[in-house]
SESE-350986 format. One record per residue (C-alpha): residue in three letters; x, y, z. Coordinates in nm, 2 decimals, decimal comma, padded with zeros to 4 digits. Layout:
N
<code=ALA; X=X; Y=Y; Z=Z>
...
// end
This chain:
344
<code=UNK; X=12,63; Y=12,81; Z=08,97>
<code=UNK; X=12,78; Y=12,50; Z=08,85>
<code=UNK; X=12,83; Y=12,21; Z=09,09>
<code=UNK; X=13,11; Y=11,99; Z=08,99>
<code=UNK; X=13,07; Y=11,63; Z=09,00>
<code=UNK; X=13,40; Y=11,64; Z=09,17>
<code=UNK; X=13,27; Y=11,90; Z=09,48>
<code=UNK; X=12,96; Y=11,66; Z=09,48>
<code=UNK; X=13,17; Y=11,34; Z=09,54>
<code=UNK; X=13,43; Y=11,50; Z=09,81>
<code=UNK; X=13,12; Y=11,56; Z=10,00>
<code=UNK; X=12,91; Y=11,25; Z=10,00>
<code=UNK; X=13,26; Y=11,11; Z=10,07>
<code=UNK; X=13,31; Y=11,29; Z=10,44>
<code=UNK; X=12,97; Y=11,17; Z=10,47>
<code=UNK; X=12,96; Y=10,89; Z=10,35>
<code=UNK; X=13,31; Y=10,70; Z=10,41>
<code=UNK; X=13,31; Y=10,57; Z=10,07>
<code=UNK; X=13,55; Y=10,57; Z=09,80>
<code=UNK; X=13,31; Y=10,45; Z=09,55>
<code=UNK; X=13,03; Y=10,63; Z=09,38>
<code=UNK; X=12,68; Y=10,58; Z=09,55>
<code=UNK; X=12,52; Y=10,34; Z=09,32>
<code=UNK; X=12,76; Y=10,13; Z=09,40>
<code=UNK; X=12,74; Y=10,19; Z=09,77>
<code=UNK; X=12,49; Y=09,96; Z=09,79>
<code=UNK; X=12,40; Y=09,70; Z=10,06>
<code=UNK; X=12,30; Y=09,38; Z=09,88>
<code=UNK; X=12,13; Y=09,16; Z=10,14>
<code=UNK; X=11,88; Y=09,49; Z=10,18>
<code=UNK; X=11,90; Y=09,51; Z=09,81>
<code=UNK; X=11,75; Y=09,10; Z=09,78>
<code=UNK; X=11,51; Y=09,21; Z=10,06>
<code=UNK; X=11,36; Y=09,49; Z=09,89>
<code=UNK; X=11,35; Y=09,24; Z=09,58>
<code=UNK; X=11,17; Y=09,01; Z=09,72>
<code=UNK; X=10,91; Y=09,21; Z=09,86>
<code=UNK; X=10,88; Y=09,37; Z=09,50>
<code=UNK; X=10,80; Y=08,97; Z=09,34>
<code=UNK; X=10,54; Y=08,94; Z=09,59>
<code=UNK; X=10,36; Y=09,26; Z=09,52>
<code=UNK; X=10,33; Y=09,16; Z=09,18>
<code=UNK; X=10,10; Y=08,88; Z=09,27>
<code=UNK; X=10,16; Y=08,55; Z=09,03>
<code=UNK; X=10,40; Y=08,33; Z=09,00>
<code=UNK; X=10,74; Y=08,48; Z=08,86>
<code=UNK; X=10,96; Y=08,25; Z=08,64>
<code=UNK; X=11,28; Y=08,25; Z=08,70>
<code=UNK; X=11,32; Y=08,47; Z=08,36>
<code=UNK; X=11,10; Y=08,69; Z=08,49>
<code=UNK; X=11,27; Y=08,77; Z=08,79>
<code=UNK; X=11,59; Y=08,80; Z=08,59>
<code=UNK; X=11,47; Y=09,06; Z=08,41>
<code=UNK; X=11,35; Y=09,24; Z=08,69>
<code=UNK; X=11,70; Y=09,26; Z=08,84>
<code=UNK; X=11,85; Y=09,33; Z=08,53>
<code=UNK; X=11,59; Y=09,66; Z=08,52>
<code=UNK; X=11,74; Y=09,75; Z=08,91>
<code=UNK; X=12,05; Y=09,74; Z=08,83>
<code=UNK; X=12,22; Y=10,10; Z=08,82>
<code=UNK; X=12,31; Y=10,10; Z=08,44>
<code=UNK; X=12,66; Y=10,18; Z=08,35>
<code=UNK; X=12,62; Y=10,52; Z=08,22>
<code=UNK; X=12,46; Y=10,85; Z=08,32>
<code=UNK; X=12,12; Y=10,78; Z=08,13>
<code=UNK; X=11,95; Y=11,00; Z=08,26>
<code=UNK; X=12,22; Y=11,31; Z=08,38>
<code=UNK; X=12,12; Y=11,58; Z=08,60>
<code=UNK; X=12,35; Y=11,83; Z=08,47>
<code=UNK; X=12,10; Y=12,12; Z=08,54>
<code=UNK; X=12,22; Y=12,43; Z=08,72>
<code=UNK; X=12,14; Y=12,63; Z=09,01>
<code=UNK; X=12,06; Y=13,01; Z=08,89>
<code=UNK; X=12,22; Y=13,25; Z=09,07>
<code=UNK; X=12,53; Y=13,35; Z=09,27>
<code=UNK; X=12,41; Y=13,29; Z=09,59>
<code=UNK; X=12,30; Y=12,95; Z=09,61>
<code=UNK; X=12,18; Y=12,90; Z=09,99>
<code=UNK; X=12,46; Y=12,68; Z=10,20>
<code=UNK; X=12,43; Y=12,52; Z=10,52>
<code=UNK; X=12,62; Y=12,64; Z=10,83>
<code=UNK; X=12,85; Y=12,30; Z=10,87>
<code=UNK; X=12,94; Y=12,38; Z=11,25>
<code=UNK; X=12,56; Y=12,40; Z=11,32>
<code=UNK; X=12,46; Y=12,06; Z=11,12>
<code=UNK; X=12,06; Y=12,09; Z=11,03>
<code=UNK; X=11,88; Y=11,81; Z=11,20>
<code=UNK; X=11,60; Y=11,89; Z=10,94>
<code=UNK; X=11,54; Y=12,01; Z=10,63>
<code=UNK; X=11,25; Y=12,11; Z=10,48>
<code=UNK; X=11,24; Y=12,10; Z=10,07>
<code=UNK; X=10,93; Y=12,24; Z=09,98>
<code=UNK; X=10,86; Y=12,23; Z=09,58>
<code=UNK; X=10,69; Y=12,57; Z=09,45>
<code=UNK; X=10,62; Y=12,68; Z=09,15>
<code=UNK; X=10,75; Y=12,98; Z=08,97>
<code=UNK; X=10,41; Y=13,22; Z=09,02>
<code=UNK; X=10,29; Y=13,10; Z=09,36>
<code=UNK; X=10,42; Y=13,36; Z=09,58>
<code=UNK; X=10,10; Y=13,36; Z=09,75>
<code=UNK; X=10,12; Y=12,98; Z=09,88>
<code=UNK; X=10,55; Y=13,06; Z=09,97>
<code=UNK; X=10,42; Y=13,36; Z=10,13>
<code=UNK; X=10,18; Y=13,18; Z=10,33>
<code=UNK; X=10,38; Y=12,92; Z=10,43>
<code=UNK; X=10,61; Y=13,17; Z=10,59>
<code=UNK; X=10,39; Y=13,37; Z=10,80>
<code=UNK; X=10,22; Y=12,99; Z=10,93>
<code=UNK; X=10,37; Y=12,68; Z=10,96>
<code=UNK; X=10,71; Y=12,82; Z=10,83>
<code=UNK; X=10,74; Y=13,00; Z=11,17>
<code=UNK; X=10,75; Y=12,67; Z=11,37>
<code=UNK; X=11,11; Y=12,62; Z=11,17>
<code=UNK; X=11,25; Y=12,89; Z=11,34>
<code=UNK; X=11,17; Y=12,84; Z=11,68>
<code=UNK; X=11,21; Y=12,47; Z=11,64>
<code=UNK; X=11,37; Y=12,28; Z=11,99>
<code=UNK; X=11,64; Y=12,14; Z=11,66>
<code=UNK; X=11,80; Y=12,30; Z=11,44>
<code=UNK; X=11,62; Y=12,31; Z=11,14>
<code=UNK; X=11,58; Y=12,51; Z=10,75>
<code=UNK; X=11,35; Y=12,55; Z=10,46>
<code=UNK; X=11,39; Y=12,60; Z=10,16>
<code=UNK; X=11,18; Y=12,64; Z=09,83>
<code=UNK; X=11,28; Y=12,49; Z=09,50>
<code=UNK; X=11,17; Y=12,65; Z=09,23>
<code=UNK; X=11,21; Y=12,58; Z=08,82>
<code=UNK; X=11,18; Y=12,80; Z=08,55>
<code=UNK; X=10,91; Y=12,99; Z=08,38>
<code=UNK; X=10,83; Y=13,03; Z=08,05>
<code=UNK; X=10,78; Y=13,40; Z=08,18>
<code=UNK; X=11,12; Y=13,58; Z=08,21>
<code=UNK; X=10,96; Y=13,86; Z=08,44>
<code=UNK; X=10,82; Y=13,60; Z=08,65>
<code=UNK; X=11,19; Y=13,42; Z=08,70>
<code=UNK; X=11,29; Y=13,81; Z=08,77>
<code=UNK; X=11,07; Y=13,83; Z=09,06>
<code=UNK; X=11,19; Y=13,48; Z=09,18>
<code=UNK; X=11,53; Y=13,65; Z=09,22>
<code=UNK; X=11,41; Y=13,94; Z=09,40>
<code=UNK; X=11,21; Y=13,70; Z=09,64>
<code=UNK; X=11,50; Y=13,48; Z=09,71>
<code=UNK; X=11,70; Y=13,83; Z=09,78>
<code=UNK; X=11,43; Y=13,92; Z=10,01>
<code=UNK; X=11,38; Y=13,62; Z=10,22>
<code=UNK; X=11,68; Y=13,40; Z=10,13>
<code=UNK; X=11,53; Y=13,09; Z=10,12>
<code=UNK; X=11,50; Y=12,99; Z=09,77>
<code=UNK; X=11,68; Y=12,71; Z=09,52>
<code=UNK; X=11,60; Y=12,84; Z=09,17>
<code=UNK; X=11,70; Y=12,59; Z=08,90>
<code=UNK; X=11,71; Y=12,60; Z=08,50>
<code=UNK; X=11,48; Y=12,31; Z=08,45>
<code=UNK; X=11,21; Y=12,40; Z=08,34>
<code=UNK; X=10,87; Y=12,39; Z=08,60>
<code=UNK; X=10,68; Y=12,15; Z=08,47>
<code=UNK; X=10,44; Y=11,84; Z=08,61>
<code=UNK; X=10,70; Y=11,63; Z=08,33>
<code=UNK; X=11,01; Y=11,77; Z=08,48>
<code=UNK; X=10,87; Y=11,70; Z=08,86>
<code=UNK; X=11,11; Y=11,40; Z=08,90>
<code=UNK; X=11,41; Y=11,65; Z=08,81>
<code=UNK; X=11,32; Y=11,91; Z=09,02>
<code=UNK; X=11,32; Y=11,67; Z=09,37>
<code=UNK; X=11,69; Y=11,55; Z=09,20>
<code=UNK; X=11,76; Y=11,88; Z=09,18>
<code=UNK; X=11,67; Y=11,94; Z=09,57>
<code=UNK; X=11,89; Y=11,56; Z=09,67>
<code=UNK; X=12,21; Y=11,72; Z=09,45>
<code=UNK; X=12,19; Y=12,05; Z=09,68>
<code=UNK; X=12,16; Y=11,89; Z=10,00>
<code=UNK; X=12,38; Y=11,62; Z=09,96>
<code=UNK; X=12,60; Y=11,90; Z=09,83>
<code=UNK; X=12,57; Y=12,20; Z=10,10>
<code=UNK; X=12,44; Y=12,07; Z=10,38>
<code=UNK; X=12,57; Y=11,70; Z=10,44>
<code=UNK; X=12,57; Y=11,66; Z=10,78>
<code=UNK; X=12,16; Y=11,71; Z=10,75>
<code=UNK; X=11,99; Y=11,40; Z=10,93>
<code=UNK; X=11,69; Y=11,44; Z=10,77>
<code=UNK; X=11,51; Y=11,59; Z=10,47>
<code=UNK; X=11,13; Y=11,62; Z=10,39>
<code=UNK; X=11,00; Y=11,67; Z=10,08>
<code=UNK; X=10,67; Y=11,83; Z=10,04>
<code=UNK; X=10,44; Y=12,05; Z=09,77>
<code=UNK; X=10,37; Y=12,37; Z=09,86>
<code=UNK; X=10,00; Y=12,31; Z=09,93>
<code=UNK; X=10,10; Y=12,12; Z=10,21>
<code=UNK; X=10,08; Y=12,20; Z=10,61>
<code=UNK; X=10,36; Y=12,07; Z=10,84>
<code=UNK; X=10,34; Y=12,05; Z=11,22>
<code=UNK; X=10,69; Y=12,06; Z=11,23>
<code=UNK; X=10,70; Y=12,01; Z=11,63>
<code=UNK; X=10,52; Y=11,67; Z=11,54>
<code=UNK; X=10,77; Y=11,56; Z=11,29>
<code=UNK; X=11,06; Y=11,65; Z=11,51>
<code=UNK; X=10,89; Y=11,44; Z=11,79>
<code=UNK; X=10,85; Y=11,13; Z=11,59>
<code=UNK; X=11,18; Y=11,16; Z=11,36>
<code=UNK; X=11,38; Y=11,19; Z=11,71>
<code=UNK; X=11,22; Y=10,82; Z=11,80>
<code=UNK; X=11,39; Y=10,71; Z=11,50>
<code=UNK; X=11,67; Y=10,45; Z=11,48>
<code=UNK; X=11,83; Y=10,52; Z=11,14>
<code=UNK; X=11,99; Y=10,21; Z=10,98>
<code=UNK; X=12,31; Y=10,28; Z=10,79>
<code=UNK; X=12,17; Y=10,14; Z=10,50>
<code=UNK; X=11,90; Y=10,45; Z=10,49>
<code=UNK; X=11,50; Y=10,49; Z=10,56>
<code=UNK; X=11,24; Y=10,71; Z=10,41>
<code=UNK; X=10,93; Y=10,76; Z=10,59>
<code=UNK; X=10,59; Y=10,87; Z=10,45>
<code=UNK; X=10,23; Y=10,75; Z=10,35>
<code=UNK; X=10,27; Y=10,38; Z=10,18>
<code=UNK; X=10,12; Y=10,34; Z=09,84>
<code=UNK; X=10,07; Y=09,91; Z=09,83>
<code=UNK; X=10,01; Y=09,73; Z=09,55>
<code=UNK; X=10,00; Y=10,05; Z=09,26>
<code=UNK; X=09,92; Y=09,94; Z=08,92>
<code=UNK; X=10,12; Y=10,12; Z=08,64>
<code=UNK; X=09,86; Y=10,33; Z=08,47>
<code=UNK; X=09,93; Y=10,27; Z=08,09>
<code=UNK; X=09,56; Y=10,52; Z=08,00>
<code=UNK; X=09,59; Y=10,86; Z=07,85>
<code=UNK; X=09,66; Y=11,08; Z=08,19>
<code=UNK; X=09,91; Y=11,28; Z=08,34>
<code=UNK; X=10,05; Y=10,96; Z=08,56>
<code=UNK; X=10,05; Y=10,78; Z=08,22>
<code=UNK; X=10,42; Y=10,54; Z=08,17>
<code=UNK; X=10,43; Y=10,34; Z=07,89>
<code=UNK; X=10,64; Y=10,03; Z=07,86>
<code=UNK; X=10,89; Y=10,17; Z=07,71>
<code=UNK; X=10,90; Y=10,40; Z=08,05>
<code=UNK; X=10,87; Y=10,16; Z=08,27>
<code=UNK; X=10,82; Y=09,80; Z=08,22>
<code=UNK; X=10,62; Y=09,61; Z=08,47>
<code=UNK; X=10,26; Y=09,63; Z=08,56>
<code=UNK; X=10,34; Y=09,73; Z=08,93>
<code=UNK; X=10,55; Y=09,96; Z=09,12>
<code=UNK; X=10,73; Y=09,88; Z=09,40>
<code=UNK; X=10,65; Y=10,01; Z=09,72>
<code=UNK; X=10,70; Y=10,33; Z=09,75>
<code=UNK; X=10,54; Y=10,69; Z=09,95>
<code=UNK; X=10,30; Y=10,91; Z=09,83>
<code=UNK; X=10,51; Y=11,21; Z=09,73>
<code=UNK; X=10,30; Y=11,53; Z=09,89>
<code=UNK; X=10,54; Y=11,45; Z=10,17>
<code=UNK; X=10,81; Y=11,21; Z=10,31>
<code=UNK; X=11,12; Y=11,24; Z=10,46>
<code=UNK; X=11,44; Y=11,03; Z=10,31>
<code=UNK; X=11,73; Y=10,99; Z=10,60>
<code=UNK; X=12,04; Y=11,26; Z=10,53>
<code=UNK; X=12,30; Y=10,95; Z=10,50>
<code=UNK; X=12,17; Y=10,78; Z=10,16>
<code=UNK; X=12,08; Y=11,16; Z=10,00>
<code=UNK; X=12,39; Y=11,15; Z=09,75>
<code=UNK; X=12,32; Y=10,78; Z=09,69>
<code=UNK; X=11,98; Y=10,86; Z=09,57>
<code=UNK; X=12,13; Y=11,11; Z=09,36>
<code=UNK; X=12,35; Y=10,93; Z=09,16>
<code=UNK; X=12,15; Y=10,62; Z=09,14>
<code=UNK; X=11,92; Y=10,83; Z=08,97>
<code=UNK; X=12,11; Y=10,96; Z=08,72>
<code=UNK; X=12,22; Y=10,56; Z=08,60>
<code=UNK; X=11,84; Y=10,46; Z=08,62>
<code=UNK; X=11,58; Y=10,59; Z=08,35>
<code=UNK; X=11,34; Y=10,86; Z=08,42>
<code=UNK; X=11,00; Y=10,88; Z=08,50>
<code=UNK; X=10,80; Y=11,15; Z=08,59>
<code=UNK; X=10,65; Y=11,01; Z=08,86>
<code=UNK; X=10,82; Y=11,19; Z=09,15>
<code=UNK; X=10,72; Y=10,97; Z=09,39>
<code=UNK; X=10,78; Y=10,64; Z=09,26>
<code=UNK; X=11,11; Y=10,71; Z=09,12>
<code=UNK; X=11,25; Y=10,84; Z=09,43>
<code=UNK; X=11,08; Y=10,63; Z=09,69>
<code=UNK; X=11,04; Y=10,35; Z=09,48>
<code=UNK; X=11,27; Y=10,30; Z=09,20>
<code=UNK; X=11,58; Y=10,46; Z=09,35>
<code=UNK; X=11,48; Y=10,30; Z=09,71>
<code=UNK; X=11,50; Y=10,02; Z=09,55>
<code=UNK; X=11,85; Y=10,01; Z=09,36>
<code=UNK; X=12,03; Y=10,10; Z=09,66>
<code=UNK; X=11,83; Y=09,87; Z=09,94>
<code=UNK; X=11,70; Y=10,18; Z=10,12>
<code=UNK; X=11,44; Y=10,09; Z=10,42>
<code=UNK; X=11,07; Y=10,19; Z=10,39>
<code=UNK; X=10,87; Y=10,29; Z=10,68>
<code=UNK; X=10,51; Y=10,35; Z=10,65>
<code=UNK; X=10,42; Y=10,62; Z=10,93>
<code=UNK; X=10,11; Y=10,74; Z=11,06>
<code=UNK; X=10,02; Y=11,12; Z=11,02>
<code=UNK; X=10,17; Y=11,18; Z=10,62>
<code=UNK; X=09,88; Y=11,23; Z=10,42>
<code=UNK; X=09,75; Y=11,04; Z=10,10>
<code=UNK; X=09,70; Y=11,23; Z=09,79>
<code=UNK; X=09,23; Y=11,22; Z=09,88>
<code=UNK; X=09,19; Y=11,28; Z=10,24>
<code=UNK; X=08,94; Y=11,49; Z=10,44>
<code=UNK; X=09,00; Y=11,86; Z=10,52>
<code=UNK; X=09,27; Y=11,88; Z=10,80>
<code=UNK; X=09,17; Y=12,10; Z=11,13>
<code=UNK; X=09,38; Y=12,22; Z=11,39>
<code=UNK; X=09,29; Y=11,96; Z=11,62>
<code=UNK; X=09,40; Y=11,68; Z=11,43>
<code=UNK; X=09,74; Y=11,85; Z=11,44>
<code=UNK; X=09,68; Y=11,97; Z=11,85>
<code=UNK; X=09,65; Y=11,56; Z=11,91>
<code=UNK; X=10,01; Y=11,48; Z=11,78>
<code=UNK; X=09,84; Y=11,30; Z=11,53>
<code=UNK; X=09,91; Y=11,45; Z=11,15>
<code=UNK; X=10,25; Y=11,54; Z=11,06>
<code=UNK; X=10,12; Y=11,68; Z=10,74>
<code=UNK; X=09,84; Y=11,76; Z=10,58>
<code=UNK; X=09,79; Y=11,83; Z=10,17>
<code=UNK; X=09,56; Y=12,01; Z=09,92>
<code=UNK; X=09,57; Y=12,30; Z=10,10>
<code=UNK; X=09,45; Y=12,63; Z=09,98>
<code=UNK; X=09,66; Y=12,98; Z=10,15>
<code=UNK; X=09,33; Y=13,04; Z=10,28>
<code=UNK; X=09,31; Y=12,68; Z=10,46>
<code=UNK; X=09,63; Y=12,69; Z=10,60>
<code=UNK; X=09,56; Y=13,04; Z=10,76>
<code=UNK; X=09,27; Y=12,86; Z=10,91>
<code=UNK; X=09,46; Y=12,57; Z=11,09>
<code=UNK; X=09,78; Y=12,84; Z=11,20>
<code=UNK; X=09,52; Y=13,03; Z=11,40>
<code=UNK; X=09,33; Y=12,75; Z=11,51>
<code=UNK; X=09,71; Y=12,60; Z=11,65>
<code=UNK; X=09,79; Y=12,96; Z=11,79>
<code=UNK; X=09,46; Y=12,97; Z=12,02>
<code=UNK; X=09,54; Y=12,62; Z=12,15>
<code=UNK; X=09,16; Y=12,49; Z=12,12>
<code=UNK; X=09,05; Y=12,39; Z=12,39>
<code=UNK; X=08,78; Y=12,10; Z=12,28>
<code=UNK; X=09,07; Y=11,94; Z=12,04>
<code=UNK; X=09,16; Y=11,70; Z=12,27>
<code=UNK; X=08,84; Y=11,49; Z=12,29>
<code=UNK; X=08,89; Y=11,41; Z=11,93>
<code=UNK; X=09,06; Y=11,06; Z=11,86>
<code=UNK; X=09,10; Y=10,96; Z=11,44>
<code=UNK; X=09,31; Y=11,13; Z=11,21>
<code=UNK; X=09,05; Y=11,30; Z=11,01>
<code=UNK; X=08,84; Y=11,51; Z=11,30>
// end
């Protein structure tokens, strides 16, 4: 299915109250803020021809450099219910061939969305495979359970960044009344009655919040690994504050802004630091280090550390794992609550 720029406009508009696209729906006091934060992180003294190229690289470019003019597959691409607006959604990235981990997720920690005290959905987006039986049995999956967003990028670690654009374009699209969406890989555990409780404490500024695990201070890594940018990618030695991607959660009023900023800004495959980082950046979104998101090395999660209110989320999760820590939350253990740090 084909989503218009025009359908994708008219409703980031009712949401918005704009009559400008979102890159330039900016809010430029934020904007200098975020700026400034950015100079300091890079740790030396910036000239002012330094820092002038460093706005000139945050500025939304133009053009679409970097369209998203990818498609959802399908003809029933999953809509929200606009008289019952979704306080949260969940957008959980899967690939193609792991039906075991979308499987498990809805038999554990998926069945906390449904009997959520707000209303709430998840959904799994899903690229392509090279495999065409493999996209097949996607189809039949979504048919079964309903719950999936299969897209004609491919699914790939390089096409990462499109796939979570991919996920911002459909929500800001279908459901754009949502106050909140999470993104998080599908080796992830959420205690979703632990994310309601904190995201309900939250005061969202109209100029927009995401909320995750900070990464401070990252060095752009320029050796021969999968996180590899080159200059040419991205040109300073630092990226800007941003959330390590396994989860966060980006406020439902600046979704279509991140959308289209993204598309005028040049890609990188670093999920995380594109979204949370980059695109945060351009349009002067707030960034609020939390407590309970995980970081990409952490210790094992338990039940407990969940029981406590303390984890939100908790990554690297095999199906097996996060069997473990459902039945652990279902018997309600009673020597949890002794237990005090993150990590027990």
């Amino acid at each position: 299915m084909q989503i218009t720029d025009v359908n994708l406009l008219r409703a980031l508009k009712e949401r918005d109250d704009s009559d400008t696209t979102y890159y330039q729906t900016t809010y430029p006091v934020r904007k200098e803020a975020v700026l400034q934060t950015y100079f300091t992180f890079l740790g030396e003294t910036l000239s002012k021809e330094d820092e002038a190229k460093i706005r000139e690289y945050y500025e939304p470019r133009k053009n679409r450099v970097n369209p998203i003019d990818y498609v959802f597959v399908g003809n029933r691409v999953l809509q929200c219910n606009l008289a019952k607006p979704k306080f949260l959604i969940i957008m959980c990235l899967s690939s193609p061939d792991n039906i075991l981990q979308r499987n498990t997720i809805r038999m554990t920690w998926g069945q906390m969305v449904r009997y959520a005290k707000r209303t709430m959905k998840i959904v799994f987006i899903v690229g392509k495979s090279n495999d065409p039986s493999i996209d097949s049995a996607v189809e039949k999956e979504h048919t079964m359970y309903g719950d999936i967003i299969h897209i004609t990028s491919m699914d790939t670690y390089e096409d990462l960044t499109t796939k979570v654009m991919m996920g911002l374009k459909w929500a800001a699209t279908f459901c754009p009344t949502v106050q909140f969406l999470m993104k998080v890989d599908d080796d992830c555990f959420v205690h979703v009655d632990n994310a309601i409780s904190m995201l309900e404490k939250l005061t969202v500024p109209k100029h927009g919040v995401i909320l995750g695990n900070a990464n401070f201070n990252h060095f752009v890594d320029r050796n021969e690994t999968k996180w590899m940018m080159t200059e040419e990618e991205f040109p300073f030695k630092k990226m800007p504050l941003y959330l390590n991607g396994q989860t966060y959660v980006i406020s439902g009023n600046i979704l279509g802004r991140l959308f289209e900023a993204g598309e005028h800004m040049p890609y990188i495959k670093i999920e995380d630091g594109f979204v949370t980082g980059i695109l945060r950046t351009v349009i002067g979104a707030s960034i609020v280090p939390t407590r309970g998101f995980p970081r990409y090395v952490m210790a094992p999660a338990s039940p407990c550390s969940f029981h406590n209110d303390r984890r939100i989320s908790a990554t690297n999760n095999s199906p097996a794992q996060m069997k473990k820590i459902w039945d652990g939350l279902q018997i309600k253990m009673t020597d949890c609550y002794g237990c005090q740090s993150v990590t027990c």
